[in-house]
N, C-alpha and C positions, 0 to 999 in steps of 0.2 A: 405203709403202702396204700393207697389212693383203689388200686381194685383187686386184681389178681382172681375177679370171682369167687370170694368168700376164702381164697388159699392164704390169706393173710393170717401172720400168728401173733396171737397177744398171749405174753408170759413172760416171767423176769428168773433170770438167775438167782439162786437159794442155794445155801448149804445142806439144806437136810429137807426131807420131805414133809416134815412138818412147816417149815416154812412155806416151801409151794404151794401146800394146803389155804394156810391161811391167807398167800395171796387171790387164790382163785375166788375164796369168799370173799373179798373185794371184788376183782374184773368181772364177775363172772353173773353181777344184778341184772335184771333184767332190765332193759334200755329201749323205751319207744323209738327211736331215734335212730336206730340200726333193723338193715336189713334182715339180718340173724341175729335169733334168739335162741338158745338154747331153753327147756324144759326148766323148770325152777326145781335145785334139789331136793329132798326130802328131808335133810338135813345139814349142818355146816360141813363143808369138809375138812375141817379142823377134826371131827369128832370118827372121821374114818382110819385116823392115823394109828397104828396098832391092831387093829380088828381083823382078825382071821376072816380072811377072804373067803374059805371054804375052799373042796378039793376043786382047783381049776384044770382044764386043760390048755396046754400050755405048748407053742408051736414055736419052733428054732429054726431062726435063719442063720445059715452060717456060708453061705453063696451070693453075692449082687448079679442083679440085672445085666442086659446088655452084655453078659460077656465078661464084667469088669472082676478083676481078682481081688479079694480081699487080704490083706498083712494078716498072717498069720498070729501076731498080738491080738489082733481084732475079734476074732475067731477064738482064742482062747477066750477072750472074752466074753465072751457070749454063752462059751458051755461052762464056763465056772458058774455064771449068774445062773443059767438053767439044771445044773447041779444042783447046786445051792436052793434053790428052787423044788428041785424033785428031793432031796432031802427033808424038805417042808411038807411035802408029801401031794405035790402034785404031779401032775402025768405031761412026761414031756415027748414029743413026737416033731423030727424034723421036717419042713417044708420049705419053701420055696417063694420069692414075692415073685411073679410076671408081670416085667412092662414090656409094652411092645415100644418099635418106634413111632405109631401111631401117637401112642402116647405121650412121649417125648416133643413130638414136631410139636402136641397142641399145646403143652405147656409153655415151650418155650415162646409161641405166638402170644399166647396170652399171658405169660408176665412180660415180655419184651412192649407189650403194646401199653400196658403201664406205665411205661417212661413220657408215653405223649402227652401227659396230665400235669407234669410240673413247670411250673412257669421257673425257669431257671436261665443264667448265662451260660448258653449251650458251647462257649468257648472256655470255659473255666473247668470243665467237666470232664473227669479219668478218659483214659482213649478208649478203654469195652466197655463203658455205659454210653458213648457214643458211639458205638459199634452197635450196641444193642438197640438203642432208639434207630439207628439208621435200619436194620433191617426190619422194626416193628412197624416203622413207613412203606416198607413196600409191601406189607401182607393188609389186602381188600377188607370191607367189613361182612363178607361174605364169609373169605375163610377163619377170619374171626369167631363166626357165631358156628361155624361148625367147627372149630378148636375149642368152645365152650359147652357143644354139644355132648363131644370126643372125651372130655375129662368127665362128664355127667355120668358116660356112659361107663367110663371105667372107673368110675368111684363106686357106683353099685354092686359091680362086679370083683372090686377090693371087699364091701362092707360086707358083703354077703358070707363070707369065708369067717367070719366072728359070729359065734353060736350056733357055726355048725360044723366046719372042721376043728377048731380052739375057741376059749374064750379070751385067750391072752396070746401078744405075741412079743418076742424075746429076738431081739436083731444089733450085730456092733450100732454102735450111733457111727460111725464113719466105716468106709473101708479103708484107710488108711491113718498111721498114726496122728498125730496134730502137729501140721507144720513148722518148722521155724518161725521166727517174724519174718515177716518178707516174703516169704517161696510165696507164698499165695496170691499177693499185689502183680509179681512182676510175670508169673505163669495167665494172668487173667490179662494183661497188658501185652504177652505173647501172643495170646490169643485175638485180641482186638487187631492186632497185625498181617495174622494169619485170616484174619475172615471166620475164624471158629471160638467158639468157648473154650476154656484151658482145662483140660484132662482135670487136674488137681480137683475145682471146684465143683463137680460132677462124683469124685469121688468123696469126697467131702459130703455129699448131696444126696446121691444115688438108694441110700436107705432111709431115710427121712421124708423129702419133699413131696411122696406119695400121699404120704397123712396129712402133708397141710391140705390139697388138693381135696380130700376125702372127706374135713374137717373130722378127724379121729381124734380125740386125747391120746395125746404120749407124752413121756417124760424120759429123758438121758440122766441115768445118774453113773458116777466114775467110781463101779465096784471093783475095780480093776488098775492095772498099773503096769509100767514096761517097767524091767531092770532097774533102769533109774529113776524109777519111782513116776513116771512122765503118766499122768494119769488119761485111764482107757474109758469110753466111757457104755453103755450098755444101755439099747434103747427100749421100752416096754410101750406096746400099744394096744389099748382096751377100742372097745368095740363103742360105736356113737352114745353120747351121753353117760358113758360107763366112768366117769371120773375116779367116782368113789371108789370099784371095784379097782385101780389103776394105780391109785395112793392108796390102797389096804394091802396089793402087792408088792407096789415100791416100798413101802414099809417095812415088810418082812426081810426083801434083801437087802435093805439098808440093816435091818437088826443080824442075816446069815454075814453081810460083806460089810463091813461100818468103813467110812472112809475119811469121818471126820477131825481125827490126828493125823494124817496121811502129806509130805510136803515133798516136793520135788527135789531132787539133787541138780543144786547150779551147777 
């Protein structure tokens, strides 16, 4: 992604938290060349994996924004991990994410305004990434810079709540199972018809794309599983530059929850 104002994410799928580790000790050098820079660690993150975090406190979301209902698989998933967790012997207390629509309107200006930057054959293009460019045209560069404003302002007011209400937080990665193939192509292709985004993708979205906006470290791992083994996955998000303390935790409930014999039922 070309802008998104710093909401861009760089990180690869992994099996295990040790992997993750060692990829961030790659992406994660410092680069004259970029606009952000994060803090150089103190150590590799290779060397966090295993390490007792210490007694965290630890905050459970088990409710989305807007309204939106969460699949009750989802929701178990989340208080197994936080079980599993206060078992470990840290202190777990439930809360709440707030977005407002505020919030909402400026994101979606400002990743929809992202699309203006690719030189591409705008006739060859899905019909809601042309939907999305068409309305990222009609929003000024006025309300632009105050949709850039509007996510500053709530990214503070997200980071703030790390180191002093929790130092960790514990949320489904989706409110909703993981689609089929397909539901999600033809519900975003609904949408581009309708003039709106597709419900699905939002839910899909809805507990996540706060942290990219925040630049928070998180990580989704699949401690969890429906019936048919259809894996859930449980998202952890530490506080700015807290990498290390993030993978010392995903650590542990990778050792309470292991998921790496774990294989679907076709």
């Amino acid at each position: 992604m070309k802008t998104w104002e710093g909401g861009a994410v760089e990180g690869v799928l992994t099996r295990d938290v040790a992997d993750t580790a060692a990829v961030l000790d790659v992406i994660t050098r410092p680069d004259r060349l970029q606009w952000y820079n994060a803090p150089t660690p103190d150590r590799p993150f290779v060397s966090e994996v295993g390490v007792d975090p210490g007694r965290l406190r630890i905050g459970l979301v088990t409710t989305a924004p807007f309204g939106l209902g969460i699949d009750p698989v989802c929701v178990e998933a989340a208080r197994t991990a936080a079980n599993a967790l206060e078992e470990l012997g840290h202190e777990i207390s439930e809360v709440e994410i707030e977005v407002g629509d505020e919030f909402l309107s400026a994101f979606l200006n400002v990743v929809n305004s992202g699309l203006a930057d690719y030189d591409v054959d705008w006739d060859r293009v899905e019909p809601h990434i042309k939907a999305n460019r068409k309305a990222a045209q009609a929003i000024d560069s006025l309300t632009y810079v105050r949709s850039v404003h509007d996510l500053q302002r709530f990214s503070r007011q997200v980071v703030n709540r790390w180191g002093t209400e929790f130092d960790l937080l514990v949320t489904p990665t989706m409110s909703i199972k993981p689609p089929r193939a397909g539901e999600i192509l033809a519900a975003v292709h609904g949408g581009a018809e309708s003039g709106g985004p597709a419900l699905q993708v939002f839910q899909m979205a809805v507990l996540t794309s706060a942290f990219n906006m925040t630049g928070q470290p998180a990580i989704s791992v699949p401690t969890h599983q429906t019936g048919s083994r259809l894996p859930v996955g449980v998202q952890l998000v530490a506080g700015p530059w807290e990498e290390a303390k993030l993978l010392q935790a995903a650590s542990q409930l990778e050792s309470a929850l292991p998921w790496a014999d774990r294989r679907p039922t076709i």
